[in-house]
DONULUM-404291 format. One record per residue (C-alpha): residue in three letters; x, y, z. Coordinates in steps of 0.25 Angstrom, whole numbers, plus 5000, padded with zeros to 4 digits. Example, Ala and Ser with C-alpha at 12.3 -4.5 7.8 and 13.67 -1.06 7.14 Angstrom:
BEGIN
[pt "ALA",[5049,4982,5031]] [pt "SER",[5055,4996,5029]] 
//
This chain:
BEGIN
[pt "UNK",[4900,5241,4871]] [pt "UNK",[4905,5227,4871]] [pt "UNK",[4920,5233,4872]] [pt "UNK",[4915,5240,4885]] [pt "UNK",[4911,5229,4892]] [pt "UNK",[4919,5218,4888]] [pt "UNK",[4930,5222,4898]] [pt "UNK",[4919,5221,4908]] [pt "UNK",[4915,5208,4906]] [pt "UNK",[4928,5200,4903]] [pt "UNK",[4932,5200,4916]] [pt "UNK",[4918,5195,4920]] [pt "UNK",[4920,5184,4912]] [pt "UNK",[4934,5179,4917]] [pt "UNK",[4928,5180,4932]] [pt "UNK",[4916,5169,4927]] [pt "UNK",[4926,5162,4920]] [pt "UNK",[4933,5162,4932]] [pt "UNK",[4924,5158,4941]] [pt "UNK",[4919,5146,4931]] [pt "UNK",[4934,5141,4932]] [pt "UNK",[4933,5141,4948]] [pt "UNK",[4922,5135,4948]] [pt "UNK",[4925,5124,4938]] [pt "UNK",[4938,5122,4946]] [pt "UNK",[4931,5122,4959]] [pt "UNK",[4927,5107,4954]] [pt "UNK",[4936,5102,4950]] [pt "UNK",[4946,5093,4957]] [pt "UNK",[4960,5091,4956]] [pt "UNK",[4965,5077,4949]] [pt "UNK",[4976,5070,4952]] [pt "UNK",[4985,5078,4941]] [pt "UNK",[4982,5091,4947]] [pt "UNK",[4972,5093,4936]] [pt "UNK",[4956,5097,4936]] [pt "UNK",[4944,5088,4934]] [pt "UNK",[4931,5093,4933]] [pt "UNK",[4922,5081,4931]] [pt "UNK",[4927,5070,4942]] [pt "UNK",[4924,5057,4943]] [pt "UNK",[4916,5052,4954]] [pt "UNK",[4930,5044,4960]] [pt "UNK",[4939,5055,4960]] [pt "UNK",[4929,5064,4967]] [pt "UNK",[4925,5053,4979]] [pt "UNK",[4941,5053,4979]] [pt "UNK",[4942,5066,4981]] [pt "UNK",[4931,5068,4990]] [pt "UNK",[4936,5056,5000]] [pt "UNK",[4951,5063,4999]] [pt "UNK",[4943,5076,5006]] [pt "UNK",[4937,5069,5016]] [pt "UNK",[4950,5063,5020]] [pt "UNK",[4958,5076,5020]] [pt "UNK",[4949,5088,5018]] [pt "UNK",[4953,5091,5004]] [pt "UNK",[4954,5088,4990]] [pt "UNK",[4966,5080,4984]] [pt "UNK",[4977,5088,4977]] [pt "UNK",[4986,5078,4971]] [pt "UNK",[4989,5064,4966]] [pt "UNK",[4993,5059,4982]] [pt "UNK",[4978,5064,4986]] [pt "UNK",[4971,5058,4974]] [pt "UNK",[4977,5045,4976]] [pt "UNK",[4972,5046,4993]] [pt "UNK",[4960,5051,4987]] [pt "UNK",[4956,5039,4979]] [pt "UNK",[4960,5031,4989]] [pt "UNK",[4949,5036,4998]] [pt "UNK",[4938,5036,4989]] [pt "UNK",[4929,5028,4996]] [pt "UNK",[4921,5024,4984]] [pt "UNK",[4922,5012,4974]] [pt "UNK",[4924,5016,4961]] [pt "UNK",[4926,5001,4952]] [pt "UNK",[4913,4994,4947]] [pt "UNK",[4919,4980,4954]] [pt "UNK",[4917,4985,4968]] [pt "UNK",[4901,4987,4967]] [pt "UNK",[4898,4999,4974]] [pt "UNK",[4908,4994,4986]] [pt "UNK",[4917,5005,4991]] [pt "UNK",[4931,5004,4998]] [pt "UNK",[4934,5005,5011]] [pt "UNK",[4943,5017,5016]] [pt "UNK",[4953,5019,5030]] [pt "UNK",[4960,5031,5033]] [pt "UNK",[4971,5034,5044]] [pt "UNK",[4978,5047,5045]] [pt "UNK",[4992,5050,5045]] [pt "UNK",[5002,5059,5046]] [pt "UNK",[5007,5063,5031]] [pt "UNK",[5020,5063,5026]] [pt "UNK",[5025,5074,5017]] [pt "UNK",[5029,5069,5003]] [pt "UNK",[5024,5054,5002]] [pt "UNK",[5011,5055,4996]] [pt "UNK",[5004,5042,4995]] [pt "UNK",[5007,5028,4998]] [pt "UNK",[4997,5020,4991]] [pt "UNK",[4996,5005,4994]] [pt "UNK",[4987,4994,4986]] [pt "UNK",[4982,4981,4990]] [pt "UNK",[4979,4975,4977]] [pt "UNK",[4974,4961,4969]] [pt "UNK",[4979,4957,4956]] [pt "UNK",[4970,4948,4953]] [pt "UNK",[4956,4951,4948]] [pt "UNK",[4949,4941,4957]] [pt "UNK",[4954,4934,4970]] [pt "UNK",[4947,4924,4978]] [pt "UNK",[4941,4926,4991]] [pt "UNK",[4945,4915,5001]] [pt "UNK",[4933,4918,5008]] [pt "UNK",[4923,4919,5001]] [pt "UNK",[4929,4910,4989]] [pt "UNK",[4924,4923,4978]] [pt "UNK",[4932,4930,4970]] [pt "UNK",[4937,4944,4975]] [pt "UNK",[4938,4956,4967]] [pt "UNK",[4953,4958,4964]] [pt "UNK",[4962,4972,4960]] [pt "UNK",[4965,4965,4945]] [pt "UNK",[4978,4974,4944]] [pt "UNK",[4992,4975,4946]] [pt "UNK",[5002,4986,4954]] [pt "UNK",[4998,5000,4951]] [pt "UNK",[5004,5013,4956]] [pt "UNK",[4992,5021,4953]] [pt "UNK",[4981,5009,4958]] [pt "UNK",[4968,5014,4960]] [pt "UNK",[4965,5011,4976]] [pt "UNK",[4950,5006,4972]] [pt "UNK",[4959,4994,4964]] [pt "UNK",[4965,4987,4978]] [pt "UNK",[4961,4980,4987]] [pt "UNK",[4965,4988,4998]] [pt "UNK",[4971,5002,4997]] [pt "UNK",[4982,5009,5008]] [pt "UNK",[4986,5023,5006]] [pt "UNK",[4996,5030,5014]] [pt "UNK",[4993,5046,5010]] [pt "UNK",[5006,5054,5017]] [pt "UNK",[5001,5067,5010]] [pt "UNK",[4987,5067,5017]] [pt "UNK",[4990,5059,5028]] [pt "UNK",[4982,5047,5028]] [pt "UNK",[4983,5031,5025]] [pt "UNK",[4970,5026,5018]] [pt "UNK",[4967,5011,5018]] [pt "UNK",[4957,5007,5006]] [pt "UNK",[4951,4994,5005]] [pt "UNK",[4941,4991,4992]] [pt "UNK",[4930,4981,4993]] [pt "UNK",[4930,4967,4988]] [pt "UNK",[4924,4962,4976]] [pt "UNK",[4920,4947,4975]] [pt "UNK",[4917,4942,4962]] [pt "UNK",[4908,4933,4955]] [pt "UNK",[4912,4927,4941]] [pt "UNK",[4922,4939,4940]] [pt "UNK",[4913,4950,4945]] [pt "UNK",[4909,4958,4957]] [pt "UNK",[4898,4953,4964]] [pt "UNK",[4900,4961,4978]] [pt "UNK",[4909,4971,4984]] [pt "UNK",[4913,4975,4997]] [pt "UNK",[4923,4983,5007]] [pt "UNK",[4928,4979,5018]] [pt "UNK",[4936,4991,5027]] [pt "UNK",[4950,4989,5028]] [pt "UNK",[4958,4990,5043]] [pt "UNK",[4971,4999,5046]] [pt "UNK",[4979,5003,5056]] [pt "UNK",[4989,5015,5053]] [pt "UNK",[5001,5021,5062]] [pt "UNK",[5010,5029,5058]] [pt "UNK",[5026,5034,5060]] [pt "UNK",[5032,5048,5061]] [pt "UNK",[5039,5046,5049]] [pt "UNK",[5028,5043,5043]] [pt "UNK",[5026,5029,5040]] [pt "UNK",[5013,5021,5039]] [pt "UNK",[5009,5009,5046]] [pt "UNK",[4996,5004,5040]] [pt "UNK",[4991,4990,5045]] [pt "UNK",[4979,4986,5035]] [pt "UNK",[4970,4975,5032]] [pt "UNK",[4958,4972,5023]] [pt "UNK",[4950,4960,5021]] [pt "UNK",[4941,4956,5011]] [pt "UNK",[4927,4962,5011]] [pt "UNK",[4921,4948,5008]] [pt "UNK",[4929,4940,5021]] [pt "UNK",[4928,4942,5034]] [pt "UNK",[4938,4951,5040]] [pt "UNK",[4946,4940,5053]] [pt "UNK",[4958,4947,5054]] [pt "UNK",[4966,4959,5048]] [pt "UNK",[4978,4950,5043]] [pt "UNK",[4972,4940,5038]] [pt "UNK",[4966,4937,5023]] [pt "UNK",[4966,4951,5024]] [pt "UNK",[4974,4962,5015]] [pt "UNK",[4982,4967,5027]] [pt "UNK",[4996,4974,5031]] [pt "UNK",[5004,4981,5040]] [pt "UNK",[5013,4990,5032]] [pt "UNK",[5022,5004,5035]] [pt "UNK",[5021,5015,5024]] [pt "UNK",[5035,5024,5026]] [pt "UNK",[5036,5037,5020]] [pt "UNK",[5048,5039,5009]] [pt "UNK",[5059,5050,5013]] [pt "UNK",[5056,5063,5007]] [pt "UNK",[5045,5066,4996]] [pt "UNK",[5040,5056,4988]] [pt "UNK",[5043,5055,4973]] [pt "UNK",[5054,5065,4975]] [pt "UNK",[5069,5062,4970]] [pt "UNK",[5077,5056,4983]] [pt "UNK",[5064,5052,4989]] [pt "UNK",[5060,5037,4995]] [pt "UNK",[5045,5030,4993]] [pt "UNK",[5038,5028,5004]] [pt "UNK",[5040,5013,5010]] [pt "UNK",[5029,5001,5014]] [pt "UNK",[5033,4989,5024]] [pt "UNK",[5025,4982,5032]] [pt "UNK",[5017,4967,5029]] [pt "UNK",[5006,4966,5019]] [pt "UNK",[4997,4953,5015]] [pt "UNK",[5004,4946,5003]] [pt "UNK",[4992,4949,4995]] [pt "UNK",[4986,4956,4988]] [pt "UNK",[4996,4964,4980]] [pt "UNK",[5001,4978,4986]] [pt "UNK",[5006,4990,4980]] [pt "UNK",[5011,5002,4987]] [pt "UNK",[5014,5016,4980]] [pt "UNK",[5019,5029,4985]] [pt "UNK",[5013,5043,4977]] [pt "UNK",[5021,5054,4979]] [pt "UNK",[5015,5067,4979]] [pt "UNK",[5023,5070,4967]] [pt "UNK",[5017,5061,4959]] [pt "UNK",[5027,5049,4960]] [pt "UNK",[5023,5036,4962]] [pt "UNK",[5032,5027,4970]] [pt "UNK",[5028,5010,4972]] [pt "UNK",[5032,5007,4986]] [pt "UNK",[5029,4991,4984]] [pt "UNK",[5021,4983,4976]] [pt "UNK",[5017,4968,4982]] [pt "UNK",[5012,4957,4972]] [pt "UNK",[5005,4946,4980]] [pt "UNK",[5014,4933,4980]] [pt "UNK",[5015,4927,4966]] [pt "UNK",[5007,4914,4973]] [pt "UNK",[4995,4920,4979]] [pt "UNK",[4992,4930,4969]] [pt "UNK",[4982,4925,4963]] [pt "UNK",[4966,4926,4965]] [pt "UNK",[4965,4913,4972]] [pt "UNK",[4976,4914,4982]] [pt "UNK",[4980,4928,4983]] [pt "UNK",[4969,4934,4995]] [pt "UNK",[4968,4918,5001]] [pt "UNK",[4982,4918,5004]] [pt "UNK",[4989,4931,5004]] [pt "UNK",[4980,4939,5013]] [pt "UNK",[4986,4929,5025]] [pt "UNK",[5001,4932,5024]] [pt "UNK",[5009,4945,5023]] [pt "UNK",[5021,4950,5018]] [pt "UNK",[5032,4961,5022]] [pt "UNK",[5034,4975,5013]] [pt "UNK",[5047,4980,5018]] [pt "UNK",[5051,4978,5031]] [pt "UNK",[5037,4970,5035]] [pt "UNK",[5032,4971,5048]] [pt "UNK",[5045,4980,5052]] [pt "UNK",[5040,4991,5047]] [pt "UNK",[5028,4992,5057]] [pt "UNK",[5036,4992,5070]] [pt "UNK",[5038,5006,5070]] [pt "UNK",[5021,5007,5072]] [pt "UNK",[5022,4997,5085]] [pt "UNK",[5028,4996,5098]] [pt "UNK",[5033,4986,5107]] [pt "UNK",[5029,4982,5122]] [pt "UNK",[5038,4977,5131]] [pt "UNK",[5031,4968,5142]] [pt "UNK",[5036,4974,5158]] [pt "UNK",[5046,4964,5162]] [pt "UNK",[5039,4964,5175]] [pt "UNK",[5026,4959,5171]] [pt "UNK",[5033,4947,5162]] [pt "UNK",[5037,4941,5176]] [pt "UNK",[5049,4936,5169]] [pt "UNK",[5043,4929,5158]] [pt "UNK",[5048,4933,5143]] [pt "UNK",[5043,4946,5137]] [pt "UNK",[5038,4949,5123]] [pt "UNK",[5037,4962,5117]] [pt "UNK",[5025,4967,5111]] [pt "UNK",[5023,4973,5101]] [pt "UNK",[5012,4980,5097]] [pt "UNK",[5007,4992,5086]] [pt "UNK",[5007,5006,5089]] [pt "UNK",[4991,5015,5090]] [pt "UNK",[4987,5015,5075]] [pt "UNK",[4976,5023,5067]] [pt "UNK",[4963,5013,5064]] [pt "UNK",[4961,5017,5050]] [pt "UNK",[4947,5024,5050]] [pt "UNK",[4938,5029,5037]] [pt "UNK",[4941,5040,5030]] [pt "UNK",[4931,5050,5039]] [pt "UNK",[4938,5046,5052]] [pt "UNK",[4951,5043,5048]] [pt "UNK",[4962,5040,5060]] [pt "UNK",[4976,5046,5060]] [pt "UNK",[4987,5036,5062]] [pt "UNK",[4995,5039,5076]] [pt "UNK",[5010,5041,5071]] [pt "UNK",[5022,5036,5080]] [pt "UNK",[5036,5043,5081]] [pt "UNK",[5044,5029,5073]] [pt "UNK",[5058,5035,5072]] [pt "UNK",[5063,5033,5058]] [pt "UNK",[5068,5041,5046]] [pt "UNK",[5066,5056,5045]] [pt "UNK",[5063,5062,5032]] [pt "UNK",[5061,5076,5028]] [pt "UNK",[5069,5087,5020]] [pt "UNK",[5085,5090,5020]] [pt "UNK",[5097,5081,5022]] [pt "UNK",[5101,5068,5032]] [pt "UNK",[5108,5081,5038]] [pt "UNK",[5100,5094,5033]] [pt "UNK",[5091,5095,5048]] [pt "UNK",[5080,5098,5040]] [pt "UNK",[5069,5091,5044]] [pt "UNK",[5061,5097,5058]] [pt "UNK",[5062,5085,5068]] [pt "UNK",[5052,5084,5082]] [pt "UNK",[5061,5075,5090]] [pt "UNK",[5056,5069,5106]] [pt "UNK",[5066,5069,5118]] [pt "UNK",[5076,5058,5118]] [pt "UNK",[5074,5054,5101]] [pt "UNK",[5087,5053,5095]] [pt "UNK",[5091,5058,5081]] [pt "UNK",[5100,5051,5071]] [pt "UNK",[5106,5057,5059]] [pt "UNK",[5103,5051,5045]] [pt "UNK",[5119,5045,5044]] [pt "UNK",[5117,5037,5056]] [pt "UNK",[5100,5036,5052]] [pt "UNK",[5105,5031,5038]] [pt "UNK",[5117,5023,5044]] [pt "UNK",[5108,5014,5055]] [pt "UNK",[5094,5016,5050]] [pt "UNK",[5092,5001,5052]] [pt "UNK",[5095,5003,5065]] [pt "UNK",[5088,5014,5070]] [pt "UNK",[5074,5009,5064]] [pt "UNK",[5076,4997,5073]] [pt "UNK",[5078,5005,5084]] [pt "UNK",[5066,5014,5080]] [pt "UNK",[5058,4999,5079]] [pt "UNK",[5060,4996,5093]] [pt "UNK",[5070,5004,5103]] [pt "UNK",[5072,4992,5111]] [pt "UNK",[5077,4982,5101]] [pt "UNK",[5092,4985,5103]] [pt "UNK",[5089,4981,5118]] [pt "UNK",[5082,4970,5114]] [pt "UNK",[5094,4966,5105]] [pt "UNK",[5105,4968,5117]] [pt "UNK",[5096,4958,5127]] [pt "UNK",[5092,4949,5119]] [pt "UNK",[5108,4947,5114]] [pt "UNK",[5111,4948,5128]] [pt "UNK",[5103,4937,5132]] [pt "UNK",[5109,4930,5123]] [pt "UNK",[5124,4932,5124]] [pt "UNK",[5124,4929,5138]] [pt "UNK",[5117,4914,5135]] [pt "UNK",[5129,4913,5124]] [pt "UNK",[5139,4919,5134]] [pt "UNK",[5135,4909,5146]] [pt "UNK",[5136,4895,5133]] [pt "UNK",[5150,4902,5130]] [pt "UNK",[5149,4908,5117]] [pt "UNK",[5156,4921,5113]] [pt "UNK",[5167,4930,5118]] [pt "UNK",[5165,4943,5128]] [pt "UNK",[5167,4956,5121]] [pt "UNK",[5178,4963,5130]] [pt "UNK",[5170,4975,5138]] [pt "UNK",[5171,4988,5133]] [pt "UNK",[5173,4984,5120]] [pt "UNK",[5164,4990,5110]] [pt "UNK",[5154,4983,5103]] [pt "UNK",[5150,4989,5089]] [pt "UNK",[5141,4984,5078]] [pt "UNK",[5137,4989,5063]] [pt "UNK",[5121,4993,5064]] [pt "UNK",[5121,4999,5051]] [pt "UNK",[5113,4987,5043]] [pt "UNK",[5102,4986,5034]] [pt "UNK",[5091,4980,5043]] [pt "UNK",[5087,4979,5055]] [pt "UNK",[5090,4963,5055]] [pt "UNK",[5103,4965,5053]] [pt "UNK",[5105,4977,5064]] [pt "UNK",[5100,4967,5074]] [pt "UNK",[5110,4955,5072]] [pt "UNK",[5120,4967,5074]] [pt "UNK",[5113,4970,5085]] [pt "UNK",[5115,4956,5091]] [pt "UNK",[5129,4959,5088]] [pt "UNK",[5130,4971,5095]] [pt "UNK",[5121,4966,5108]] [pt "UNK",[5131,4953,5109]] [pt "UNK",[5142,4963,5109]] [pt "UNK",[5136,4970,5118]] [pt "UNK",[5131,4961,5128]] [pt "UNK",[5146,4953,5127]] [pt "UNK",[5153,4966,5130]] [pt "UNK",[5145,4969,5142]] [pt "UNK",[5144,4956,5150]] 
//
């Protein structure tokens, strides 16, 4: 009998096995390393749970795992007393093959002094870390290209009494973000201390104004460049900036010690939250975000005119429910994509009256052309402001004509954009002697 029916009942039992198997995996969610994990810990499951809100599904991989614990909006370390961060979102367009750019504001120290209050502060009590945990900065920026969003982070402040917490609180960080065709990322950002009164954005404030570029081609990959940071930043407290690819490489962009002189816990935040320092390029890297105004001539009544310049529409960033999207403005640039500097493989969008240059002359005269892309009018500027110029050295008797007709060439093919415009100065009094 038992031979009869075990056939019959076999099956049955892989079906329930089957089921129980589904059902098991059914709760489980995916760790970082692709693996299961049944029981969770109450983190890693708010994490998740934050990440589905912000993009209406579960995170997959390491790129989503590190966004997602960034957007927790809970606090997890015994020091911050029940006090919980406070979290901005923009959205933006994503880039393929970047993954994450994560930025950390950090103190060294374990204790500073609160110029304000003349407590003791709460400090980070670390040193650079590739893998830092968000909830251990001061303030947190992430630039997620996979997903499309730029998440600004800032943890309470914790004074202390005798070495320990005595009170916690959060203060909601400000940001404006814009963002280029290519890609890039302006992020302007500032966060004060929960225990001073917020006067002004820039100053005693953790503040910036920085450019996040994307790298050319996939991150992590053999041939492939990090993504770039420049821009201005306060000279304390400590930064570091990481790029996680979605490969699993890690890449450090930049890491920032305060200045040997104020990084300590009685200086540091009393002194280096009123000055800033250039990353890269500084403040050049923000002109592609602005624009410039050029007073009518008729309404200056002859007196002098200035230029004003002045930012570009920006994306408020808004809590993570209501998160803005960044508007994105055509910057000029570099083109990235598949193929060779002559393979045609990369689909292109153009608008009437643009002009396209090949990578040997794009390679050739980048400085150039980026200084153009800055402001379309600085040559003109360069040939009137020479020209005023040559003709009070002309009329004191200084300098030879240039016989008319005669050309007038000059190298442009230099390394920045200082030196393109002493050339340029070259070229205009060439110019401006061959033509009077």
């Amino acid at each position: 009998m038992t031979d009869l029916i075990q056939p019959v009942i076999a099956p049955i039992d892989r079906l329930i096995g089957g089921v129980r198997s589904f059902l098991d995996s059914s709760t489980r969610i995916p760790s970082v390393d692709g693996t299961s994990l049944i029981d969770e810990d109450p983190r890693r499951i708010a994490s998740r749970d934050a990440f589905k809100a912000m993009f209406g599904r579960l995170p997959v991989d390491a790129v989503d795992w590190e966004t997602a614990y960034a957007l927790n909006p809970r606090s997890y370390d015994p020091k911050y007393m029940g006090a919980d961060p406070e979290i901005r979102v923009v959205r933006i367009n994503p880039v393929e093959g970047q993954g994450v750019v994560r930025i950390g504001a950090f103190i060294r120290e374990d204790q500073v002094l609160n110029w304000f209050t003349r407590k003791y502060n709460s400090g980070d009590d670390r040193g650079p870390q590739a893998d830092f945990d968000p909830e251990h900065t001061r303030m947190t920026m992430y630039v997620d290209y996979k997903n499309g969003a730029v998440i600004i982070r800032q943890n309470p402040s914790i004074e202390l009494e005798d070495g320990e917490a005595v009170r916690a609180q959060s203060a909601v960080p400000e940001a404006q973000v814009w963002q280029a065709e290519d890609g890039s990322v302006r992020i302007r950002y500032s966060g004060h201390d929960a225990f001073v009164p917020s006067v002004s954005p820039t100053l005693g404030t953790v503040n910036g104004d920085i450019v996040v570029t994307p790298g050319h081609g996939v991150a992590g990959t053999p041939g492939s460049t990090g993504a770039t940071v420049d821009g201005t930043v306060t000279k304390y407290p400590w930064m570091e900036i990481y790029q996680h690819a979605p490969n699993g490489n890690k890449h450090t962009i930049a890491v920032l010690p305060a200045p040997a002189i104020i990084d300590n816990e009685k200086v540091g935040p009393n002194a280096g939250l009123w000055v800033n320092r250039d990353i890269g390029v500084g403040e050049k890297a923000i002109a592609p975000f602005q624009r410039t105004i050029e007073p009518d001539p008729r309404a200056m009544r002859g007196a002098p005119s200035v230029d004003l310049t002045i930012d570009q529409p920006f994306a408020e960033a808004g809590p993570v429910g209501n998160a803005p999207k960044a508007p994105v403005y055509a910057n000029g640039g570099d083109v990235r994509g598949a193929g060779s500097s002559i393979g045609d493989k990369i689909p292109a969008w153009l608008s009437d009256g643009e002009f396209v240059m090949n990578a040997r002359s794009t390679a050739v005269n980048r400085p150039f052309l980026q200084a153009l892309n800055a402001d379309p009018f600085f040559l003109q500027k360069m040939l009137a402001s020479r020209s005023e110029r040559s003709r009070s050295s002309a009329a004191n008797g200084y300098g030879g004509a240039v016989p008319s007709g005669q050309p007038a060439t000059v190298n442009i093919s230099m390394s920045n954009q200082e030196d393109i415009i002493g050339r340029l100065k070259v070229l205009a009094l060439q110019w401006e002697l061959s033509h009077s």
